[in-house]
Structure formats: structure tokens, C-alpha cells
N, C-alpha and C positions, 0 to 999 in steps of 0.2 A: 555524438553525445551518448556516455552511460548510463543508464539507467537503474538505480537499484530500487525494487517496490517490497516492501513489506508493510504487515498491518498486525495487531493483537500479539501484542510482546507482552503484555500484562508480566513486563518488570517491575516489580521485585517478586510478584505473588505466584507464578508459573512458571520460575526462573530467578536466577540468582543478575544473569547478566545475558546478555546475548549472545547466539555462540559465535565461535571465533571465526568460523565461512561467513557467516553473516556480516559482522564489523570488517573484515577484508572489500566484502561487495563494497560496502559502504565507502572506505576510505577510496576505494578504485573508481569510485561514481563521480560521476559530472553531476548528478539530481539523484536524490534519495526523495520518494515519494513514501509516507507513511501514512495508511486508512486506520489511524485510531486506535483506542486502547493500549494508550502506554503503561498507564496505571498510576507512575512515576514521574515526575515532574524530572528528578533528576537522571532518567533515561532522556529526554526532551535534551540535556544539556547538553548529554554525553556527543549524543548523536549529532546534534548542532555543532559542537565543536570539535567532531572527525569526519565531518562531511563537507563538499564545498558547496553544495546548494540542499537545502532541504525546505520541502515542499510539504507540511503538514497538517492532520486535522484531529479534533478531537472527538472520543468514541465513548459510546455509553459506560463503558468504567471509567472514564478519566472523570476526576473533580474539579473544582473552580480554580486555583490554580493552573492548574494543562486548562481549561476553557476558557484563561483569562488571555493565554498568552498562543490561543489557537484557534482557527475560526471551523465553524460547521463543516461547511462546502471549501474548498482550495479549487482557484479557476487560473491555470497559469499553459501560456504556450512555449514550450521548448523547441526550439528551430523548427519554427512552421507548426508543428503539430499542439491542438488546443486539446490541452489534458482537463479533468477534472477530477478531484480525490473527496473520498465520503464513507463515511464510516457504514452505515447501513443503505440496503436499497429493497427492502423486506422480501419478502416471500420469495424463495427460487419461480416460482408460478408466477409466468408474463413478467420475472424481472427483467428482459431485453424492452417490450412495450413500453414498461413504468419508465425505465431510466431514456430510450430515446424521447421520452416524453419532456422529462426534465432538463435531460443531459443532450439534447440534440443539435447544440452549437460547437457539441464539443467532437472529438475523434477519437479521446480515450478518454475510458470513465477508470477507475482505480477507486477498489472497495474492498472492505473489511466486514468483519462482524460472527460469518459463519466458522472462520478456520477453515474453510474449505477453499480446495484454490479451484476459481473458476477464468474461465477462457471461452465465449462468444461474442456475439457480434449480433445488434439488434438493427432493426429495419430503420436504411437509412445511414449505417455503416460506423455505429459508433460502435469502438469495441471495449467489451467489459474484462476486467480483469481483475482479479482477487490471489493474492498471495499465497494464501492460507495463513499458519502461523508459524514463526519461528521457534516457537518455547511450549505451543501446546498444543498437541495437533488432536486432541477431543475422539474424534471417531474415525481419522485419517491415519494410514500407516505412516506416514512419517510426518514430520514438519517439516516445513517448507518458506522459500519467499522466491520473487522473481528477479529478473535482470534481464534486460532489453536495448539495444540500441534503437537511439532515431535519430535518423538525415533526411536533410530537406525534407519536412512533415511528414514523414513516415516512420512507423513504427517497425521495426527489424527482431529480427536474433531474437526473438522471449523467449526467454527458456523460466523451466519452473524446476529448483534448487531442492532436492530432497535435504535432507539433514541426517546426519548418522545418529541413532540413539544414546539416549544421556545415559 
């Protein structure tokens, strides 16, 4: 199973549209996991209807609309392995602690918020992962999102997708 993760597209407002590596991930994925901030309801549509499975949540830019039709937390298992998606998990300081705290039924956490892509693994073996951003990468040389395979509840291949600049 494919894996495509991105989070903080803040479409229309940091971006016209997604870029074109990105919407490839996407239509080439078995699951598109999104941590939030789309901005755009009608990014929400796009990506629902070029995707076969999307797995999403909404993030402290998105309005009542994206929070009508998207929950906080996404708690879903793809072949064996029990993911969970969430837009914030605060402070880089003891975020592996906080989140096995909350997230501790699960094997992968999938977060947004900073634009920063992060990659560990907190006590007890859930592992955290952050995309970065596709369209705004803040204080990161590039922009970025992820893609990953999982077989029989394991997580494989994550790779983290630089972006060429706009």
C-alpha cells in the first residue's frame, strides 16, 4: 500500500495550487494522509476527487466549513498498521512523550503545523512524522511532503520529497 502524507498547503493563500510532484504522489497513492491546513475547502475536493483513499484533518487555518466536513484527530488502520493524523502536537520539547502519551495505541502518528518535516520515534515505538509543507516552507530550504509504503503493519520506504523552487 502507497502512502502519500502531506500537511499545511494553505491553498489558495501560499500557493495558487499544489505542485505537480505533489498531485502525481497523490493520484499514484493507495492513502493520502493530510495533517491540516488546507485553508480551502475546495483544495478538500480537489484532492478527494484525485485520490483513492484520503485520510484527513483539519488544522488551525482551516474554517467551519473544512471543520464541518473533517474531524480533529483521523484514527484509521491501513494493512495492519494503526495510524493517526493531527494537525498540532505543540512544542518540539518532549513532543515524542506528549504524543505516546495520547497516541500510544497507535504505530504512526502524522502531524502538521510547524512546516518542518520531522522523523522520530517516541518511547514505546510510535513513530512521528511531519511532512513539512508543500507550498510554504517558512524557514526550511525547501518544501517538501512524504511518501511511504506499508505491508503487513509496517511502515517501509519513507522518503521525504524536496520540492524544486517556485
Amino acid at each position: 500500500m502507497r502512502l502519500t502524507m502531506i500537511a499545511d498547503s494553505h491553498v489558495p493563500k501560499r500557493a495558487r495550487d499544489l505542485p505537480a510532484p505533489v498531485w502525481a504522489a497523490i493520484e499514484a497513492a493507495d492513502v493520502v494522509l493530510h495533517a491540516g491546513d488546507w485553508v480551502d475547502v475546495a483544495l478538500l475536493d480537489a484532492v478527494e476527487a484525485r485520490s483513492r483513499r484520503l485520510v484527513g484533518v483539519y488544522g488551525n487555518n482551516d474554517g467551519p466549513e473544512l471543520r464541518a466536513r473533517l474531524p480533529e484527530v483521523a484514527r484509521v488502520e491501513l494493512d495492519g498498521l494503526r495510524v493517526a493524523v493531527v494537525h498540532e502536537t505543540g512544542p518540539k520539547t518532549r513532543r515524542e512523550e506528549r504524543c505516546a502519551a495520547a497516541f500510544g495505541d497507535r504505530d504512526l502518528l502524522v502531524f502538521g503545523h510547524s512546516h518542518i518535516p520531522w522523523d522520530s520515534v517516541a518511547p514505546g515505538g510510535l513513530r512521528l512524522l511531519n511532512p513539512g509543507s508543500p507550498t510554504d516552507r517558512r524557514t526550511q530550504p525547501y518544501a517538501t511532503f512524504l511518501t511511504a509504503r506499508v505491508a503487513a503493519g509496517r511502515l517501509e520506504d519513507v522518503e521525504l520529497h524536496r520540492l524544486p523552487p517556485r
